[in-house]
PALO-183849 format. One record per residue: residue in three letters; x, y, z of N, C-alpha, C in turn. Coordinates in pm, whole numbers, plus 50000, padded with zeros to 5 digits. Each point is the difference from the previous one (the first is absolute). Layout:
residues N
ALAXYZXYZXYZ ...
***
This chain:
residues 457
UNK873817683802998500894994850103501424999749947 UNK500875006350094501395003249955500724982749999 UNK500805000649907501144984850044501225000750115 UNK500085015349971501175002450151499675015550028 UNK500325000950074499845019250060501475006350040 UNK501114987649947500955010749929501184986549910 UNK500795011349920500744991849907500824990050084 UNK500074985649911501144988250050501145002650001 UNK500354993650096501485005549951501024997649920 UNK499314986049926500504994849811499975010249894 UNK498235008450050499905006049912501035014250004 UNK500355004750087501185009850033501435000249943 UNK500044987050089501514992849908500055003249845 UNK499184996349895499305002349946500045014449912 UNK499815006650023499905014649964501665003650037 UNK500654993650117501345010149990500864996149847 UNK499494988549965500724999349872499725008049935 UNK499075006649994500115009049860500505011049997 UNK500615008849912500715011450044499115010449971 UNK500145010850147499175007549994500975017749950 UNK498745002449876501025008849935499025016649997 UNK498954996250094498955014350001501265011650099 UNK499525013649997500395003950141499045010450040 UNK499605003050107499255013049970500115013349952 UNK499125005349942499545010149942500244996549869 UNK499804986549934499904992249863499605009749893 UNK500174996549877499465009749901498595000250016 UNK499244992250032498365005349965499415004750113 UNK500925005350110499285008050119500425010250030 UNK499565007850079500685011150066499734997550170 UNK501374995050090499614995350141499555010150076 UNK500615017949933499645008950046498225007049996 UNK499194992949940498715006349973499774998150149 UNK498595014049978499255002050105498734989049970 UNK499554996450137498524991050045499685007649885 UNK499064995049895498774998749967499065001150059 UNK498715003749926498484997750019499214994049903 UNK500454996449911499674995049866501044991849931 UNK499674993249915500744984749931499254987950037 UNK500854994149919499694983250034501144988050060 UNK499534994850052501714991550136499414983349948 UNK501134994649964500304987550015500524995550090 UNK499444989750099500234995750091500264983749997 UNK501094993750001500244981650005500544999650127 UNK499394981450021499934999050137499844982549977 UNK500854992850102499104989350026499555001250133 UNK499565014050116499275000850063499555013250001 UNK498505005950024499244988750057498984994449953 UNK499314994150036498954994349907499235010349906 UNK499284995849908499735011949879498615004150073 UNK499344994150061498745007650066500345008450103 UNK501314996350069500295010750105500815013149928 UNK500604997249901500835009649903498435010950003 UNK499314991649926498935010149939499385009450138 UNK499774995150101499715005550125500565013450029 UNK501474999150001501075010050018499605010949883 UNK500054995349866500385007849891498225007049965 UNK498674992650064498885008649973500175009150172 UNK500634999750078500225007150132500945014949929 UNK501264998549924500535005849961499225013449892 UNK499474993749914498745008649906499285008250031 UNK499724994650151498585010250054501135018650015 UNK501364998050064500755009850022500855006249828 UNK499894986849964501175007449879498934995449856 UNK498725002249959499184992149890501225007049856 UNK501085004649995500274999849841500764988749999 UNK500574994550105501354997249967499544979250007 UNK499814997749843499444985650004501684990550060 UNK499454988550086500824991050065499854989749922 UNK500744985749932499624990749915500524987850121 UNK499724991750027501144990950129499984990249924 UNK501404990449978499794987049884500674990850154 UNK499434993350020500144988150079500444983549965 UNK501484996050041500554989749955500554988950068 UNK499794988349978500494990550109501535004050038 UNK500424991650132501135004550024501065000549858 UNK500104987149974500754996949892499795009949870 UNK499634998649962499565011149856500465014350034 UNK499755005450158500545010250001501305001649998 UNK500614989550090501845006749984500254992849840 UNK499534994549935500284994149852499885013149924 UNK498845006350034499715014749896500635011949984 UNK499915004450158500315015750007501285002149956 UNK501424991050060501015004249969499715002849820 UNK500364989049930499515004249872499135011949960 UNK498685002650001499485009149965500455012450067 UNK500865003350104500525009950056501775001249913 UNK500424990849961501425002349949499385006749803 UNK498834991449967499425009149869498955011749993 UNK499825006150074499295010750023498874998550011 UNK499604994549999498164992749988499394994250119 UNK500935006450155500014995150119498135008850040 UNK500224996050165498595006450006500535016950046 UNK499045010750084500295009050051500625000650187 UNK499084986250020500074999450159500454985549985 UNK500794996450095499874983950021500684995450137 UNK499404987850075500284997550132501544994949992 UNK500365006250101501434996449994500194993050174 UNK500494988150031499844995450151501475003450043 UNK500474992950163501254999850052500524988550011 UNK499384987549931500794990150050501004993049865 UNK500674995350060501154993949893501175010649947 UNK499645013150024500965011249939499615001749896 UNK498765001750012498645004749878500495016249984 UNK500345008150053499795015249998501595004249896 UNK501004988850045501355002649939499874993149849 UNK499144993349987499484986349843499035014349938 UNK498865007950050499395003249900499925016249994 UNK501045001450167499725019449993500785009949871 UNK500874989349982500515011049867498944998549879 UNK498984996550012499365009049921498715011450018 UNK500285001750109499275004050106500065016550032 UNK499365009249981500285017250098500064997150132 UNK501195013950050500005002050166498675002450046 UNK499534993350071498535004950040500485008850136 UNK501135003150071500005004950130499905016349979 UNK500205004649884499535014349978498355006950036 UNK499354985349957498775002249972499754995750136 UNK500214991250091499804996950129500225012250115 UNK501085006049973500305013150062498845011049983 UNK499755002749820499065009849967498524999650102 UNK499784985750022498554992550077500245004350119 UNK501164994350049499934997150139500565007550130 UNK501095006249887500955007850073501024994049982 UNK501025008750149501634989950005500064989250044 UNK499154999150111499564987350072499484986949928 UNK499865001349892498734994849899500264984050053 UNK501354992049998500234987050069499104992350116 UNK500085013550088499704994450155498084993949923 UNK499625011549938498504997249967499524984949967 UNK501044992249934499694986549995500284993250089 UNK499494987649968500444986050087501495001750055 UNK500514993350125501444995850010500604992849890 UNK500675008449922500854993349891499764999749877 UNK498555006749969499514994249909500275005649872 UNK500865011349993500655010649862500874996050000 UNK500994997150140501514993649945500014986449937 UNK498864992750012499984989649928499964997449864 UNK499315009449957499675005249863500985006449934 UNK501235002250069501105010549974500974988049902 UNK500935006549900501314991549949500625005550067 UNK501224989849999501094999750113500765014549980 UNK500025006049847501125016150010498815007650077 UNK498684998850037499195008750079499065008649930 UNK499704994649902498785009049896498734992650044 UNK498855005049987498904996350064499024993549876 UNK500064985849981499625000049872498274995949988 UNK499765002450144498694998650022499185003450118 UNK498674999350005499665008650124498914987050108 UNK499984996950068499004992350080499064997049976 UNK498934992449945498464998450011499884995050104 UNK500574985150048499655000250152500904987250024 UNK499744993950156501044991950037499204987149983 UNK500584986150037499864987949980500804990950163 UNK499184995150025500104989350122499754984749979 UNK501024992650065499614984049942500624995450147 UNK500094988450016500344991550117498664993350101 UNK498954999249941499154995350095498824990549898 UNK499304998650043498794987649946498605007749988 UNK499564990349915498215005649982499524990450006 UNK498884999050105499324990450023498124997049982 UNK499344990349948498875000250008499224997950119 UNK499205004250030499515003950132498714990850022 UNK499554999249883498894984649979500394987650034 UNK501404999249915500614988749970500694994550187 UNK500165008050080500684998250151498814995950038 UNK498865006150007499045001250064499494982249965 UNK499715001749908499504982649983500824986550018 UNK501505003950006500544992450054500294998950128 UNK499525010750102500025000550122501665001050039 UNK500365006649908501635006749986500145006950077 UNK501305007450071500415011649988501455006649957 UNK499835013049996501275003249870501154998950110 UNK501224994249900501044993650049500845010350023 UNK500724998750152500925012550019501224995350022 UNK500084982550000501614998749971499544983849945 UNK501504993249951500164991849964498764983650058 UNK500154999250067499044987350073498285006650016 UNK499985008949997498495005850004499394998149805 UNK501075005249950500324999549818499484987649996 UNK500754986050005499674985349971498594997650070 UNK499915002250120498464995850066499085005549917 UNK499875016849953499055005849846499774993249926 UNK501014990049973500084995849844499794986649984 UNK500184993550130499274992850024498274996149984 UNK499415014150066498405001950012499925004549854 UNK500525008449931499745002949946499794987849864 UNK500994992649993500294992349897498774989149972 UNK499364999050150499404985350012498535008049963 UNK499825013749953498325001149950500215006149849 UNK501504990049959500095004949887500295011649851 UNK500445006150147500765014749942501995000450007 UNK500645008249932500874998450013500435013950107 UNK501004992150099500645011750076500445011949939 UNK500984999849912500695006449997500394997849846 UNK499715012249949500344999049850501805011849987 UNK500634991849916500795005549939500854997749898 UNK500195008849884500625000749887501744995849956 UNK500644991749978501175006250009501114996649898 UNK498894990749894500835000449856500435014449943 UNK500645000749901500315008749887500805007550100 UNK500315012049913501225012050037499635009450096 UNK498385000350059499485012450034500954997250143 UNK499905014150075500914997150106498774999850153 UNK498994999449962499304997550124500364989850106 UNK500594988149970500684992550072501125007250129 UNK500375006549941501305013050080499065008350090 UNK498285001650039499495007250099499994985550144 UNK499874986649945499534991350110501544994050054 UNK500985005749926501804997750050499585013750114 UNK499995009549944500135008650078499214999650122 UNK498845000649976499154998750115500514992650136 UNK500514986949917500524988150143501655006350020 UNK500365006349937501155000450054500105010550096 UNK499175005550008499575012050085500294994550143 UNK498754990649982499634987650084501154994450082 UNK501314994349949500844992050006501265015050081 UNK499675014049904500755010250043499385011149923 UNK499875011250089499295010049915501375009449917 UNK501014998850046500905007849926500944989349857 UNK499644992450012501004987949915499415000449809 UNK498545002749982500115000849835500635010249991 UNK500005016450052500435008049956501655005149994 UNK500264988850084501304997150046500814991749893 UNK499534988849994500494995949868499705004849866 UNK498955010149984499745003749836500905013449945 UNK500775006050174500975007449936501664992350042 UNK499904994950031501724990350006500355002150116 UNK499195003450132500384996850107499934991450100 UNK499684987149916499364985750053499914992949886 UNK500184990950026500014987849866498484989449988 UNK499814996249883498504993250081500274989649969 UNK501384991550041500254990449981500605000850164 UNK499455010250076500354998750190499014989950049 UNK500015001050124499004987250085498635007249972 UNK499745009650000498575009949981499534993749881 UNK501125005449869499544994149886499384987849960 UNK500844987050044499714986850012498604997950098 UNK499545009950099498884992850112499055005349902 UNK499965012049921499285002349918499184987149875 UNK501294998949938499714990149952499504985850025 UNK500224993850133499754991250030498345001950095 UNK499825009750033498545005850022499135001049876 UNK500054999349890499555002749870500074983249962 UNK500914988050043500244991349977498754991050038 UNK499545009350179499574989050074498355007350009 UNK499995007049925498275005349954499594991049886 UNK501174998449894499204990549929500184982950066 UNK500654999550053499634987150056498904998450108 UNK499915013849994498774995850144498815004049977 UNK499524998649856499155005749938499355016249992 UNK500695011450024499565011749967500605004649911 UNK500774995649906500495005249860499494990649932 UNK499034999649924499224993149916500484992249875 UNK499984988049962500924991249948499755006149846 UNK499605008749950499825004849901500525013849968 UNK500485004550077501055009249976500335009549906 UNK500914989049914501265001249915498845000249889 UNK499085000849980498584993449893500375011949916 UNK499685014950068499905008649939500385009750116 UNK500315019449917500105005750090499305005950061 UNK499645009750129499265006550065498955006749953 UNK500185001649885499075004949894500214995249909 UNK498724989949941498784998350044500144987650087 UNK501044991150048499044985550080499225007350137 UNK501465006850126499195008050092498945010650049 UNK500175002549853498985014350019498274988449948 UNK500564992749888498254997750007499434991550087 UNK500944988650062499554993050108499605005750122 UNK500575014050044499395008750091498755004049963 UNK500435007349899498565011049938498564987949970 UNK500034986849974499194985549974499574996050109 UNK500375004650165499774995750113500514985350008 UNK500644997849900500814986450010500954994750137 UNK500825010750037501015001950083499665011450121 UNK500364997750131499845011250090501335007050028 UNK500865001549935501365011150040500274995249875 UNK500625012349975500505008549873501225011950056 UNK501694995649965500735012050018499995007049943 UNK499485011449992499995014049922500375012250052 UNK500245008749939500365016650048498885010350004 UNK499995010950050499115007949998499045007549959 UNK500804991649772498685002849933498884990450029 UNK499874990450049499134989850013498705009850030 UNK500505011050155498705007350059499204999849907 UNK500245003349875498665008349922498964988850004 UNK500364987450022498754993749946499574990850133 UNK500305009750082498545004350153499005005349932 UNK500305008149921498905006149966498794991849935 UNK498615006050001498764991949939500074997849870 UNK500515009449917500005000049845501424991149963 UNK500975010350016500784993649992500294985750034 UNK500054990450121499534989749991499354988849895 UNK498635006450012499794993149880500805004049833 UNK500475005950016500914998349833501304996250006 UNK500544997950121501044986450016499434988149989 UNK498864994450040499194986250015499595000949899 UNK499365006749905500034997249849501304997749931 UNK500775009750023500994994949928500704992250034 UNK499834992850130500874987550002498904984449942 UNK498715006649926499464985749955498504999350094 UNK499935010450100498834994150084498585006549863 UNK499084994349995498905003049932499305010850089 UNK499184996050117499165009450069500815003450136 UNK500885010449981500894999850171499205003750087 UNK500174995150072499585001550162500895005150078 UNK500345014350017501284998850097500144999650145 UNK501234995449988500544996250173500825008550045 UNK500194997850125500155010250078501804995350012 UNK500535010249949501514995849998500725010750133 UNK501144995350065500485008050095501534996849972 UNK500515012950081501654995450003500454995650107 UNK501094996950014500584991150145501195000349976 UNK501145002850117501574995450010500414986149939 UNK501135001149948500254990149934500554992050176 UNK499414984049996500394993850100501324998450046 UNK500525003750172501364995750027500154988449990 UNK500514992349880500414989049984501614991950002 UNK500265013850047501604994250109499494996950143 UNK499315012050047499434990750141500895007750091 UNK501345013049987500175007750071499395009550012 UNK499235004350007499315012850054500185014749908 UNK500794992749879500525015749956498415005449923 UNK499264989249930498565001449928501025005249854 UNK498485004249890501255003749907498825014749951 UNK500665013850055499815010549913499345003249881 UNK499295007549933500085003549846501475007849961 UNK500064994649859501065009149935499275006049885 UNK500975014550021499215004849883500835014749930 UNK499655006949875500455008949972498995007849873 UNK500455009149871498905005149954499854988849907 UNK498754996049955499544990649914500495007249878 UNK499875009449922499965007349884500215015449990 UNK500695002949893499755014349976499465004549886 UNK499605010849957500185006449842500565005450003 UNK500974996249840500895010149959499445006349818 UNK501145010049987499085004649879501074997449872 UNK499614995249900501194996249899500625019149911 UNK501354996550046500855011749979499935004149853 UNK499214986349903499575008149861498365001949961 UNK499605003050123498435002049969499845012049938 UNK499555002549949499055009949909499135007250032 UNK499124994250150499085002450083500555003050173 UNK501195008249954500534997150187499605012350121 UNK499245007849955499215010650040499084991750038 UNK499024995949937498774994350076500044988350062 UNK501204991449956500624988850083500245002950159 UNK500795015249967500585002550154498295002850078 UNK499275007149960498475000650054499484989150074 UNK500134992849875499544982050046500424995750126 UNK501685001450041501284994750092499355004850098 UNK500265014749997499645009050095498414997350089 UNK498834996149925499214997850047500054983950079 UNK500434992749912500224984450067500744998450113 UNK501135013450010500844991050109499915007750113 UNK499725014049938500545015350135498305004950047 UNK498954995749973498895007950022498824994650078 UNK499755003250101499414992450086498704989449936 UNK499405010949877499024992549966500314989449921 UNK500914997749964500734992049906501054989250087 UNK500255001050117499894989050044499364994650122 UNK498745007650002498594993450082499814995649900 UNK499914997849849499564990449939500784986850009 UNK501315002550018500714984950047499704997750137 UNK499725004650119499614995850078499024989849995 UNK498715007649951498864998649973500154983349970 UNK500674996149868500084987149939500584991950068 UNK500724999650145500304995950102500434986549887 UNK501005002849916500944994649896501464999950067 UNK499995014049985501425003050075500265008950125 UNK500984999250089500335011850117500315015749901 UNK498805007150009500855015949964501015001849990 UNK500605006149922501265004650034500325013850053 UNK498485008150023500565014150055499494997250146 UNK500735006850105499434999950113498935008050058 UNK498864992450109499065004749991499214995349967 UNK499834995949870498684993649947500074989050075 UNK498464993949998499544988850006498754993850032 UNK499824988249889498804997249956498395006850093 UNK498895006149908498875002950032499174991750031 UNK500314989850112498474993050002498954998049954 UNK499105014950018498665000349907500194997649877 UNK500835000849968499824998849836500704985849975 UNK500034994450053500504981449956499044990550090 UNK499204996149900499694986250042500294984250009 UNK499954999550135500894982050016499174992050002 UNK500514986049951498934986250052499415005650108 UNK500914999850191499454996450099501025019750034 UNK499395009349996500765006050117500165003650106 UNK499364993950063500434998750157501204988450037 UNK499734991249910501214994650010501345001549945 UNK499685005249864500825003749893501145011650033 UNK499255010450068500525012849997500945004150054 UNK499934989450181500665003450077501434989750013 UNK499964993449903501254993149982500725003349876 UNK499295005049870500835012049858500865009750101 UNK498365007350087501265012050095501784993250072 UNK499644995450067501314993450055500784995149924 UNK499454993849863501274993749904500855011849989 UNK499055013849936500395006949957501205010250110 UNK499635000150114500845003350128501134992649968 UNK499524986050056501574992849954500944999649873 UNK499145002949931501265001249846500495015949956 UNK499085006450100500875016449997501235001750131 UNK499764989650090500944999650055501494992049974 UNK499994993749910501104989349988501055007449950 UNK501334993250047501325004749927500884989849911 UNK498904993150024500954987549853499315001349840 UNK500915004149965499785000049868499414985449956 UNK499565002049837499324990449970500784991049918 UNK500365005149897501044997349866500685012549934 UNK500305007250082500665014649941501574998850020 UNK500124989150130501474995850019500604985749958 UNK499334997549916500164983749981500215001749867 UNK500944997249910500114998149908499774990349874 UNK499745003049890499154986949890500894988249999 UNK501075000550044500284986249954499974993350149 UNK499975007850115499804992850139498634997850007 UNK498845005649951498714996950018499874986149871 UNK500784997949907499834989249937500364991650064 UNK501204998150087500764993150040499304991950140 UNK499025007150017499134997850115499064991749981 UNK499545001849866498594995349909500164982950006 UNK501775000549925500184986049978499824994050103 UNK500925005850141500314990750101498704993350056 UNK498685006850004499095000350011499754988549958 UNK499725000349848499334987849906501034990150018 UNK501264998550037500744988050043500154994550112 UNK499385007350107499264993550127498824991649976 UNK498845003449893499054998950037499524983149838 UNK500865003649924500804992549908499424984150033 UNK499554989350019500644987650031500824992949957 UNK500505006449855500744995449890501525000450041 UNK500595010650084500625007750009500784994150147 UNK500684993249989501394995250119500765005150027 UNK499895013550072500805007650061499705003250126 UNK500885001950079499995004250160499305014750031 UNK499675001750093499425015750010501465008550017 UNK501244992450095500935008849971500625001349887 UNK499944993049864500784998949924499245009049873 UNK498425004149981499175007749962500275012250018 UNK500225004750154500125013150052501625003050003 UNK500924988249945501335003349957500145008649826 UNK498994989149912499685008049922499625015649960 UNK498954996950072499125014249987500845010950109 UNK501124999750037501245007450078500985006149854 UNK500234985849913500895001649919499135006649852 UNK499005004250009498584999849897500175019549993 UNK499584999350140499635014850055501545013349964 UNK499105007149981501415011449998499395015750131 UNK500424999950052499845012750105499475011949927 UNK499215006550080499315014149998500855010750054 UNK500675012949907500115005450082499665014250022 UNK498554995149978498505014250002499895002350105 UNK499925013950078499375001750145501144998750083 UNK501204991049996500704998850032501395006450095 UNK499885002250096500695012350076501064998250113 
***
């Protein structure tokens, strides 16, 4: 079980300190080699999980058996602590995930090959349109070198709910604010908790349930303020906050909070059947599945899991105008290949199969982990088994509709020190320690934030 499914934006901040002194076509590579069929690829990652790594990389074998894949798998933290280092002393890996948020692609692409040569060679001229909306320019540094190629996209803004846990409380799932409290109500009194969520430490998961309601409050206003064309110290900003104010007073932000972050307090109190809603993103899907399932419930502590039947749901209109609140979303991850590999022939093989090849990403389909990133695919039914799928199936499909349809980015336009800046305001709402006004918080986190100006046009 991952701790985040993409870097903080501390940890970003973070890495721009260090000076990055690689460039491509480094002494120990040649960016110009041809694909391989043979070698060996180092691959670092803190996603995706190492049983799904292995999935991909024994899928990969059956087509390419010379060319051995190694995948080293690392908590969030350890990874942005490592790579820069082992990539500035040569001892980096061959492949490694490179994401879009925080201005990740401009922090780690210089050490990185143009992959758009090799995207062209695949795909053609067109080779762009073949992915997701957006999902190569995201991956792009700002002078326009391609320092990585798609594995697939990532969706967040909505809830996961237990389907046992409603059922025995004679619940139903909340589609705005006053339906929310009546849940949690039923829910509370047979001893379960409504609503679990994380929101100590640096991770920025806190910044999906801002967003979500502000959607709520206005669907154009986070993205509005995360590039400097709105302040979130406006009336939007403040109802935001004071909606976030009046969940924990009204018991659906759980007085435990600040305890720990989203990983592990929320994830194991979900995965424990402790709690019936859990905010999570679209890696959650995988563990619909029967197996999978149970090796989240082990690893959150359960001894003999039993699994439940988890579903997704709109995050509730809890402004109460009618706007509801959207998914946002963009590519979760890319691979890129380190510009002093040694192995960049069979690296590019590796790329090439992971990101551009149908069979290679029906295997990300498949793990219904992430949205593909090539168009076209999508997930094989027969070949995934769910807890319940008749129930299961036909609401993954529609998530998945809705998060291929969205045009709000996720964190590709929000910058690390505005997604920190968000984190706090967050934990100083929710604070009791903490004697400040909601306008005088969101005056802060105004004066905190610095503008995006990614995507920007």
């Amino acid at each position: 079980m991952k701790k985040s499914r993409f870097l903080t934006a501390a940890g970003v901040a973070a890495i721009a300190a260090i000076s990055l002194t690689a460039c491509a076509g480094g002494a120990g590579g040649d960016a110009d080699a041809a694909p391989a069929d043979s070698g060996e690829v180092t691959w670092w990652g803190w996603t995706p999980d190492t049983p799904v790594a292995e999935r991909y990389i024994a899928a990969f074998n059956e087509e390419y058996p010379d060319i051995k894949v190694t995948y080293r798998n690392f908590e969030n933290v350890d990874f942005r602590n490592t790579i820069v280092p082992a990539l500035e002393s040569g001892k980096g890996p061959d492949v490694f995930d490179l994401s879009a948020a925080g201005g990740t692609p401009d922090l780690w692409g210089p050490y990185a090959i143009d992959l758009a040569p090799l995207a062209e060679d695949t795909l053609g001229d067109d080779w762009e349109s073949k992915f997701g909306g957006g999902y190569a320019e995201q991956l792009r540094m700002t002078d326009g070198t391609q320092v990585s190629l798609p594995l697939g996209g990532m969706s967040a803004g909505f809830v996961w709910y237990n389907q046992g846990i409603f059922d025995e409380a004679g619940a139903t799932v909340p589609t705005d604010y006053d339906s929310w409290v009546d849940a949690c109500q039923k829910i509370e009194a047979i001893g379960k908790t409504c609503f679990t969520m994380g929101a100590g430490g640096e991770d920025t998961f806190p910044t999906e349930m801002y967003h979500s309601i502000a959607n709520s409050v206005d669907p154009d206003f986070f993205l509005a303020a995360a590039t400097g064309k709105a302040k979130w110290d406006d009336p939007e900003g403040v109802e935001v906050l004071q909606i976030i104010e009046d969940m924990k007073d009204d018991g659906i932000i759980p007085s435990n909070a600040l305890d720990a972050g989203q990983y592990p307090l929320a994830n194991e109190m979900f995965m424990k059947g402790d709690a019936a809603m859990v905010q999570m993103g679209f890696w959650y899907t995988q563990y619909s599945g029967a197996e999978s399932c149970k090796s989240a419930m082990e690893s959150a502590g359960v001894s003999d899991p039993q699994c439940f039947v988890q579903l997704p749901a709109e995050f509730p209109d809890v402004a109460g105008k009618g706007n509801g609140s959207v998914p946002f979303g963009e590519v979760d991850y890319g691979l890129a290949i380190n510009a002093d590999s040694k192995n960049i022939g069979a690296a590019k093989t590796f790329v090439t199969w992971m990101t551009m090849s149908e069979a290679g990403q029906q295997n990300v389909a498949n793990a219904i982990d992430l949205l593909p990133a090539l168009q076209g695919v999508a997930p094989d039914w027969s070949a995934i088994s769910l807890v319940d799928k008749d129930v299961q199936q036909p609401a993954i499909e529609q998530l998945i509709a809705d998060s291929t349809a969205t045009t709000q980015s996720r964190q590709w336009q929000t910058t690390s020190s505005t997604l920190d800046a968000i984190v706090v305001a967050i934990q100083q709402v929710l604070d009791p320690t903490i004697d400040m006004s909601v306008e005088d918080i969101a005056a802060q986190l105004q004066q905190s934030s610095e503008a995006s100006t990614v995507g920007v046009k």
